[in-house]
C-alpha positions as CSV (number, residue, x, y, z in Angstrom):
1,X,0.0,0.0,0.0
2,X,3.0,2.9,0.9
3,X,4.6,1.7,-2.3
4,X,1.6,2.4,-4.5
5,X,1.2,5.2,-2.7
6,X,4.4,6.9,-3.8
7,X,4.3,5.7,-7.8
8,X,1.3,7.6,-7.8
9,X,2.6,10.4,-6.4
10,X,6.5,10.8,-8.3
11,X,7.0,7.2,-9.8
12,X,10.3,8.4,-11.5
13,X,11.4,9.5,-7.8
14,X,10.8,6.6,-5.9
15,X,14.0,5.6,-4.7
16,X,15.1,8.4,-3.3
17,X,12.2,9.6,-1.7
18,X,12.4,6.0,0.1
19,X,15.6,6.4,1.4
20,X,14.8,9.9,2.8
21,X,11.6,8.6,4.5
22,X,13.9,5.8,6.2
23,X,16.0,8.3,7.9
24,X,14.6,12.1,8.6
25,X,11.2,11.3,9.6
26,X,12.6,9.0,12.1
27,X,13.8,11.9,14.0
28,X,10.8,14.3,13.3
29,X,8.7,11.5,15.0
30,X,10.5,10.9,18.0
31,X,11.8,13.9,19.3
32,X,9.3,16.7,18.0
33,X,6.7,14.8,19.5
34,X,7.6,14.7,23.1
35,X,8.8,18.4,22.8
36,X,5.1,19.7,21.8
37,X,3.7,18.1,24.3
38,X,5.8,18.6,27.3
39,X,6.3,22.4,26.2
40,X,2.1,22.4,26.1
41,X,1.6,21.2,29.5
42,X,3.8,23.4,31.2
43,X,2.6,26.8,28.9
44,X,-1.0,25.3,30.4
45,X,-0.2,25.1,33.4
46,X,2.3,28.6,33.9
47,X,-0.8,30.0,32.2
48,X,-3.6,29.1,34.5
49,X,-0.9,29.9,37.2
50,X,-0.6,33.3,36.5
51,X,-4.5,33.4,36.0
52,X,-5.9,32.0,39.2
53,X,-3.2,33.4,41.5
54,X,-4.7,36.8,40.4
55,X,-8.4,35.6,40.5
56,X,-7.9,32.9,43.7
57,X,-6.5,35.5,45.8
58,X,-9.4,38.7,44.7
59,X,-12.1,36.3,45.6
60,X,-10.9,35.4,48.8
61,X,-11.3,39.4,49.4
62,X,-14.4,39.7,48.0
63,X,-16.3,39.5,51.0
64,X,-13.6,41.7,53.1
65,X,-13.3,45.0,51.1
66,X,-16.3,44.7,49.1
67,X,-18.9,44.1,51.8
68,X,-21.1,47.6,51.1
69,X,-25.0,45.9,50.6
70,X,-22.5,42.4,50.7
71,X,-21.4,43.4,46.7
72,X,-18.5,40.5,47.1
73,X,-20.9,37.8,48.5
74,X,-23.8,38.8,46.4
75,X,-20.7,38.7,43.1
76,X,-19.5,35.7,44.2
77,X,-22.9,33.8,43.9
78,X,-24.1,35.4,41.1
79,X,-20.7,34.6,39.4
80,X,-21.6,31.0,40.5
81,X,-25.0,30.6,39.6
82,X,-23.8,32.1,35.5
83,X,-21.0,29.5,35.4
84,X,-23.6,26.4,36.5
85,X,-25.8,27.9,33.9
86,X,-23.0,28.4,30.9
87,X,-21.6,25.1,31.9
88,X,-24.5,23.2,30.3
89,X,-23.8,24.5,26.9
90,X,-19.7,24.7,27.3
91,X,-19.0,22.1,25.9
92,X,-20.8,22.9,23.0
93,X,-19.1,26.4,22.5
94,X,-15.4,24.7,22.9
95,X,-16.1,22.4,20.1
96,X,-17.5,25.1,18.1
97,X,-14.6,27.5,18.6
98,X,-11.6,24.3,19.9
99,X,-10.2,23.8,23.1
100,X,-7.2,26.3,22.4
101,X,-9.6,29.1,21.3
102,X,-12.3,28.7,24.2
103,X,-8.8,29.1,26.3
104,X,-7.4,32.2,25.4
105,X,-11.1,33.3,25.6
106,X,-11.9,32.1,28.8
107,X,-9.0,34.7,30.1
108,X,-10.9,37.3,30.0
109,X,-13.6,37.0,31.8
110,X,-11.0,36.7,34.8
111,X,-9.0,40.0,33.7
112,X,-12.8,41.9,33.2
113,X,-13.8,40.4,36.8
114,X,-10.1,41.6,38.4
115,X,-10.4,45.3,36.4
116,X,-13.9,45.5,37.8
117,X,-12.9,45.5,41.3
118,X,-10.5,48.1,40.7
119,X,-14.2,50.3,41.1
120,X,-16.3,47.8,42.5
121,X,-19.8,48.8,41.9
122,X,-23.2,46.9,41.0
123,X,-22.8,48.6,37.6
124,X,-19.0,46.9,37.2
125,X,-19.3,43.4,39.4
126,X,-22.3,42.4,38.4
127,X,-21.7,42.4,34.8
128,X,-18.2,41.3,35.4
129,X,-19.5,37.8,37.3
130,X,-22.3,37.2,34.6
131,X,-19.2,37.1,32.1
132,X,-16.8,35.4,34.2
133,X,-19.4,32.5,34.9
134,X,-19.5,31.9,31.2
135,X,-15.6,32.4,30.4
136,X,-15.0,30.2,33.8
137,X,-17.0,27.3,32.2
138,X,-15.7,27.6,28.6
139,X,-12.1,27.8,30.4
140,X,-12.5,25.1,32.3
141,X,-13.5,22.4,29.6
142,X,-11.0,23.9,27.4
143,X,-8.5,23.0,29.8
144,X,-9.6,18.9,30.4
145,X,-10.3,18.7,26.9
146,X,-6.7,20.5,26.3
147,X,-5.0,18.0,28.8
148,X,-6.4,14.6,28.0
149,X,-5.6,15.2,24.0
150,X,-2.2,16.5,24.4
151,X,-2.0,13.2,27.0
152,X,-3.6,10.7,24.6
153,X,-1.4,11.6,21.7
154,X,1.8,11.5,23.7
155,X,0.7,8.0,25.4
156,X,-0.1,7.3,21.2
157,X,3.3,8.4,19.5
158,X,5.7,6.6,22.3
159,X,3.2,3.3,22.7
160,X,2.7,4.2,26.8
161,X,0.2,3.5,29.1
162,X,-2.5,5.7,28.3
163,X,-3.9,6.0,32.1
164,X,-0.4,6.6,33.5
165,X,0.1,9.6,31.0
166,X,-3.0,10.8,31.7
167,X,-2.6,10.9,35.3
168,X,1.2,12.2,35.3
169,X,0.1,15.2,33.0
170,X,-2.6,15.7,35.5
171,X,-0.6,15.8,38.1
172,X,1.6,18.5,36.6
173,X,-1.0,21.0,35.7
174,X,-2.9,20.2,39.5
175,X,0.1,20.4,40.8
176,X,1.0,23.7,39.3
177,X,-2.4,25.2,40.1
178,X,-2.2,24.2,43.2
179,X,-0.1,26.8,44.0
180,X,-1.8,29.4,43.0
181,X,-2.8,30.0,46.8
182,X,0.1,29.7,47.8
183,X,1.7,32.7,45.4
184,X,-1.6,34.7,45.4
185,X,-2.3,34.6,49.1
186,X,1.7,35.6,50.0
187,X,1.1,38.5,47.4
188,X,-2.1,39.6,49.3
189,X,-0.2,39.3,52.6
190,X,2.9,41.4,51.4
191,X,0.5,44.2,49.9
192,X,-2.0,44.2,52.6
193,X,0.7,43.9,55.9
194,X,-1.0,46.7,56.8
195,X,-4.6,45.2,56.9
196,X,-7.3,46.1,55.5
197,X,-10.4,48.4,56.8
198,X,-14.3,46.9,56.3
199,X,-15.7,47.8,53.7
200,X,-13.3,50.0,51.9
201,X,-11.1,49.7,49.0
202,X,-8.6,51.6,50.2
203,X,-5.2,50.0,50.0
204,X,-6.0,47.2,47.4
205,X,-5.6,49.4,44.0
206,X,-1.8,48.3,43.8
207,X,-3.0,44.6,44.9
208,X,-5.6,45.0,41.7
209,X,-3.5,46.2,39.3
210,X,-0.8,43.6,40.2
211,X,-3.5,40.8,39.7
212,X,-4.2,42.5,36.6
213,X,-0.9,42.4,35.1
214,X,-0.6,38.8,36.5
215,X,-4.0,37.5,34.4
216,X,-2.8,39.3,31.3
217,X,0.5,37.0,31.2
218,X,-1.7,34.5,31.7
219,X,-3.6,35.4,28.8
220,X,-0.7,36.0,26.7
221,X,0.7,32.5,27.6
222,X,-2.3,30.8,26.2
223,X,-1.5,31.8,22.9
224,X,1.4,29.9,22.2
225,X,-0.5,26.6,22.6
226,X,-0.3,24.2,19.9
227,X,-4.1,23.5,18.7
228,X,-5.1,20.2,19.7
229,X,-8.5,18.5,19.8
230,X,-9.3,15.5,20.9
231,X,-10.8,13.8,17.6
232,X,-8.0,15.7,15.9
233,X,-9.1,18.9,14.1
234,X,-13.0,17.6,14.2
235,X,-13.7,20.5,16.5
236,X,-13.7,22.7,13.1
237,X,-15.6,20.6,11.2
238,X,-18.1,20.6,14.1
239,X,-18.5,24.2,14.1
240,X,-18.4,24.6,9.8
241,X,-21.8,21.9,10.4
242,X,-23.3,22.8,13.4
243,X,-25.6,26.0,11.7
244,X,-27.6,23.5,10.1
245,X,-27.9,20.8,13.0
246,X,-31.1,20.9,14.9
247,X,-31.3,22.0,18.1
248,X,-32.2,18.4,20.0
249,X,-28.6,17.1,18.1
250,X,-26.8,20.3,19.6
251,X,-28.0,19.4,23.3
252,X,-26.8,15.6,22.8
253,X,-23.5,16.1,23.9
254,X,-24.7,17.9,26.8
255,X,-27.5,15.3,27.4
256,X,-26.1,12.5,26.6
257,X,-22.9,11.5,29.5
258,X,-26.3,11.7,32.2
259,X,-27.9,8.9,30.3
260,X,-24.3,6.9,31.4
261,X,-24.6,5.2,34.7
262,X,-20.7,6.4,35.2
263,X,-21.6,9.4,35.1
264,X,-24.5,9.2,37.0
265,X,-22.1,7.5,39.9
266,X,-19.4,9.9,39.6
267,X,-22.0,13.3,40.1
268,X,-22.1,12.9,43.7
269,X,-18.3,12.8,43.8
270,X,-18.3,16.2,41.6
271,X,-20.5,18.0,43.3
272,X,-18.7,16.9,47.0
273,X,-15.5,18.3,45.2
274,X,-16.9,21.4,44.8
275,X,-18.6,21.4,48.4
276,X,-15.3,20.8,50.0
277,X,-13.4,23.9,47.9
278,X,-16.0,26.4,49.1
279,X,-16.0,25.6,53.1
280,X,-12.5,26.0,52.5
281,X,-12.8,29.2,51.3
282,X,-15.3,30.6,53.6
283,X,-16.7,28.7,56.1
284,X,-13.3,27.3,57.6
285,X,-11.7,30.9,57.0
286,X,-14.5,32.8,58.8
287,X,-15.5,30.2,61.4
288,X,-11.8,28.7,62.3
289,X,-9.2,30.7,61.2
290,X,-10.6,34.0,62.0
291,X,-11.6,33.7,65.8
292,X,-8.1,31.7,66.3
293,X,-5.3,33.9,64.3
294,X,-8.0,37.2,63.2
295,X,-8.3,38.3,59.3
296,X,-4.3,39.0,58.8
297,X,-4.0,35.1,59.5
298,X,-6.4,34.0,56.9
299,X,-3.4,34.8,54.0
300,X,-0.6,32.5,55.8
301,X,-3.3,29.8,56.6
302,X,-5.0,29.9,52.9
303,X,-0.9,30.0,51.5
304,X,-0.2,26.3,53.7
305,X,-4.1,25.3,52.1
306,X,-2.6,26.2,48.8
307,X,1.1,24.3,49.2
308,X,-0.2,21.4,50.2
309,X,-3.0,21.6,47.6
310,X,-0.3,21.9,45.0
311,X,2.1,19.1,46.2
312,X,-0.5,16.5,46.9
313,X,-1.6,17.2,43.4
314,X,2.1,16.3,42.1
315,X,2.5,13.6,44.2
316,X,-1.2,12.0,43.3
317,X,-0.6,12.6,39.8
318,X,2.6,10.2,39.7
319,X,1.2,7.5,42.0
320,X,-1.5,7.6,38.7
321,X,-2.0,4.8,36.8
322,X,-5.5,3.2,36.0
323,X,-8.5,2.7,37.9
324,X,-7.3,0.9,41.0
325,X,-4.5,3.3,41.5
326,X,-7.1,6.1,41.2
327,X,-9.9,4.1,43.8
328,X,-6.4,3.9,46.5
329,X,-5.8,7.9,46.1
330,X,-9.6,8.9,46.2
331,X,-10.1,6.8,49.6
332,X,-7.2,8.4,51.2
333,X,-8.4,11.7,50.0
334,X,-11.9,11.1,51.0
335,X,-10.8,10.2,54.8
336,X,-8.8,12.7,55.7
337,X,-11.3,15.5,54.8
338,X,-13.8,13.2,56.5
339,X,-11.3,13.5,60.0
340,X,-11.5,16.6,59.8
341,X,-15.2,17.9,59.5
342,X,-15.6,15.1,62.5
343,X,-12.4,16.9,65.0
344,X,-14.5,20.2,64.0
345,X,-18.2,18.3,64.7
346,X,-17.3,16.6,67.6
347,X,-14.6,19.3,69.2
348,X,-15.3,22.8,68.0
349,X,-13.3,25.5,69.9
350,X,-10.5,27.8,69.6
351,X,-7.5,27.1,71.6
352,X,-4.8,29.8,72.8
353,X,-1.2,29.9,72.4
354,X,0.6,27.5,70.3
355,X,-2.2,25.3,69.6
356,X,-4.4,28.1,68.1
357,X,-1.8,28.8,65.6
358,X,-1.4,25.0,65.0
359,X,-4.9,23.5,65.1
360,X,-6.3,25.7,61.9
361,X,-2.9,25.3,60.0
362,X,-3.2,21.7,60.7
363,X,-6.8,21.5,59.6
364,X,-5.5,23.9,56.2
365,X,-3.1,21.3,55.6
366,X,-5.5,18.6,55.0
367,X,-8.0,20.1,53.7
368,X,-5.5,20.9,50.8
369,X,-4.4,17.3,50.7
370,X,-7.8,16.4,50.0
371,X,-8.4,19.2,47.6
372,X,-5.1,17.8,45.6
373,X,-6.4,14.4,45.5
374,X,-9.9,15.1,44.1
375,X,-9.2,17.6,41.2
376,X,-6.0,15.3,39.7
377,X,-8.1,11.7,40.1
378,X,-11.7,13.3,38.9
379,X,-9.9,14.9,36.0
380,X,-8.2,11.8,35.7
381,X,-11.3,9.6,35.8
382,X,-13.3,11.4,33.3
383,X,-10.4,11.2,30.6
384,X,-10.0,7.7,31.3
385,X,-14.3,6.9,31.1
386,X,-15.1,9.0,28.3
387,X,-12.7,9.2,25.7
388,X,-15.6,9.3,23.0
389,X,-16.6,12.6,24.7
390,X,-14.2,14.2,26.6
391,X,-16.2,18.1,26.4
392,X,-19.6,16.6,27.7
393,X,-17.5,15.1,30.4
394,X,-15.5,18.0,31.4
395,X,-18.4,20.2,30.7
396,X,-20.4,17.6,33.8
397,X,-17.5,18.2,35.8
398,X,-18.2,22.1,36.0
399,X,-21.5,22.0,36.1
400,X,-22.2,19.9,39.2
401,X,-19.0,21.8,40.8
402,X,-20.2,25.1,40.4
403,X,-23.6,24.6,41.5
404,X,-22.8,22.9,44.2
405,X,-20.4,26.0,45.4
406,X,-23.4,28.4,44.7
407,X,-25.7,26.2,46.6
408,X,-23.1,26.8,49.9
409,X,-22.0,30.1,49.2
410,X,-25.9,31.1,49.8
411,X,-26.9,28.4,52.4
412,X,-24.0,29.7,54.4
413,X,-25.5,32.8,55.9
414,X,-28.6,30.8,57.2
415,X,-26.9,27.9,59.0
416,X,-24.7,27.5,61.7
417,X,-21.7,25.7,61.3
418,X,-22.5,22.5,62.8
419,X,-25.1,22.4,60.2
420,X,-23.0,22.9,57.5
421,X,-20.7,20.3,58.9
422,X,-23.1,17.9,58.7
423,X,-23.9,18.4,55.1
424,X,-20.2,18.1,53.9
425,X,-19.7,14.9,56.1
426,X,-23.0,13.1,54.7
427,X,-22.0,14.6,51.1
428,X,-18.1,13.1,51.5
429,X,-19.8,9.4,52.5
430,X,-22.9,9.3,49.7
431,X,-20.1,10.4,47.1
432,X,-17.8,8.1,48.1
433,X,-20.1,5.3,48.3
434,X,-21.1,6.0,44.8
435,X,-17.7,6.2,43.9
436,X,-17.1,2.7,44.9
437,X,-20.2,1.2,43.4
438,X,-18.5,3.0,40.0
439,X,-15.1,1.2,40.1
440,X,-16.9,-2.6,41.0
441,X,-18.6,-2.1,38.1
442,X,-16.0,-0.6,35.5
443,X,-14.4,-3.6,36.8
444,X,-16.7,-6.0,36.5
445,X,-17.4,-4.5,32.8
446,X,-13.7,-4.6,32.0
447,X,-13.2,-8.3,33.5
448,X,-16.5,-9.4,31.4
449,X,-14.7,-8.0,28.3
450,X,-11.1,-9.7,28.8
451,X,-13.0,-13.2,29.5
């Protein structure tokens, strides 16, 4: 077949164009490769870096300088509510425009949020969150989308596991990401030594503007990507077709991952991820770390959340290599967040002296353990599951995560904190009880299949 190929093509050159083909593409194949794909992951990841430490660390204020007629609570939830909405139809829109595309778009929504608070009005932050709820969910398909092609081709051209590539490329970007809290909170601390008065903006214009020129980077970064889809360039010839498609075949790939008991299993598990990231980011900081270190403490304690967030990530992402490997990690990950909404249930105070200063940074700690462990092995999971539609799955994964961080960011002010506790623990057990019911059967599917 290759010979016929090339008599059609220049039968009076065959012979050399054989012995060419026998020795330079060799090299082209191996080593160009590796390099477009490594070099991808880590522009990714630097990108989404410079992005969120700007965007991680503004919303953590939100509800500290922008409290007038609670503007940063009231943005926060309203951002939340736009990105559970948009995230039905993302992945729709990233296979219209391609995963690199819906990236460098997504940006902007976080630079328009960041400038907004630089005058931080209804007339700026509410139009800023509706926009940043759909660039966040566009973004954030883009990116699994991104990820599990550039993994699956790399795992293709070098004949390697395809799981274990997945997960180690997971683990970089996680574990890159991860420290955005880390970065974005020591900024905060460093500009803000000074604290920062209820209520008033005063103070955080150089913060803002430094955020600013962080997410722009960011932005900037994004456009050196290589494009890569995951059905090769099929993302274009989905958006050339989809003006005539009907409107029921537009809403399949949306519709379609619920009617898969996977996905159906692995919901609970999405929606506890996205739980367990907003207590972190409100309820622990305003019910533990507050009373025991006050509001300058929250920075240093979020920057220990966002360390260990970033180097369990690493860590998690390496030990990555199928299913079981995945069902080991989520356990762990799933019991030490469970310890510790039970030492808060069970033994709620605030100790003086040392242990004040220990218990809450103790309690970050695992918390970001946890964190690490669920964003790597979900993102993991659904790349692994669905390769026949990685956007609906990624688009699932936001969804469910974004609702279920509106859903506490406005329970929050009507229940006490032993309520709340309650929730997360029963949410961390029924997840992971669904969890286990998926892998017994993937398993049992996958065994069936080999006999």
């Amino acid at each position: 077949m290759i010979t016929g190929s090339l008599e059609l093509e220049n039968p009076k050159a065959m012979e050399p164009v054989d012995t060419r083909d026998e020795e330079a593409p060799l090299v082209a194949i191996v080593e160009a490769p590796k390099n477009h794909h490594t070099r991808d992951v880590y522009i990714l990841s630097f990108a989404f870096l410079f992005v969120f430490l700007a965007y991680g660390a503004a919303q953590n204020l939100e509800s500290t300088v922008n409290t007038e007629e609670a503007l940063g609570t009231t943005s926060l939830g309203i951002l939340y509510l736009s990105f559970t909405f948009f995230s039905v139809i993302a992945s729709l829109v990233v296979r219209f425009l391609g995963s690199k595309n819906a990236l460098v778009l997504g940006t902007t929504g976080y630079w328009l949020f960041i400038a907004a608070n630089l005058k931080p009005t209804w007339y700026t932050m509410v139009p800023a969150s509706l926009y940043l709820g759909f660039a966040a969910s566009i973004i954030w398909v883009g990116q699994g989308t991104y990820l599990t092609s550039t993994a699956r081709s790399h795992a293709s051209d070098y004949n390697l596991h395809e799981g274990t590539v997945i997960g180690n490329f997971n683990g970089i970007f996680w574990g890159m990401f991860g420290g955005h809290q880390f970065v974005g909170n020591l900024i905060s601390l460093a500009l803000l030594r000074d604290g920062v008065q209820e209520g008033s903006t005063s103070g955080t214009t150089l913060l803002f503007i430094v955020f600013l020129c962080s997410a722009t980077l960011g932005a900037i970064l994004m456009c050196f990507l290589h494009k890569r889809d995951g059905k090769g360039d099929e993302g274009h010839q989905y958006s050339s077709n989809m003006s005539y498609a009907s409107m029921l075949s537009l809403l399949k790939p949306v519709i379609t991952p619920l009617l898969d008991v996977r996905m159906l299993l692995i919901i609970p598990l999405i929606a506890y991820s996205g739980l367990q990231q907003a207590f972190a980011w409100s309820e622990f900081t305003k019910y533990i770390v507050t009373p025991a270190l006050g509001v300058s403490g929250v920075g240093g304690t979020m920057a220990v959340y966002g360390a260990c967030d970033a180097i369990c990530s690493l860590a998690a992402g390496r030990l990555t290599s199928g299913l079981k490997s995945i069902t080991l990690i989520v356990s762990v990950g799933a019991f030490i967040q469970a310890i510790v909404f039970l030492w808060l249930l069970l033994n709620h105070s605030v100790p003086s002296g040392v242990l004040g200063i220990l218990y809450p940074t103790l309690m970050a700690a695992l918390l970001g353990i946890g964190d690490g462990v669920f964003m790597t092995q979900l993102n993991a999971l659904l790349g692994i599951l669905f390769k026949n539609d990685t956007e609906g799955a990624f688009a699932q994964l936001k969804v469910w995560q974004s609702a279920s961080i509106a859903f506490l960011f406005f329970l929050s002010p009507n229940i006490s904190l032993q309520a709340m506790l309650l929730i997360v623990l029963a949410a961390v057990l029924v997840s992971y009880g669904g969890f286990l019911v998926l892998t017994l059967l993937v398993e049992k599917a996958f065994s069936s299949s080999s006999l």
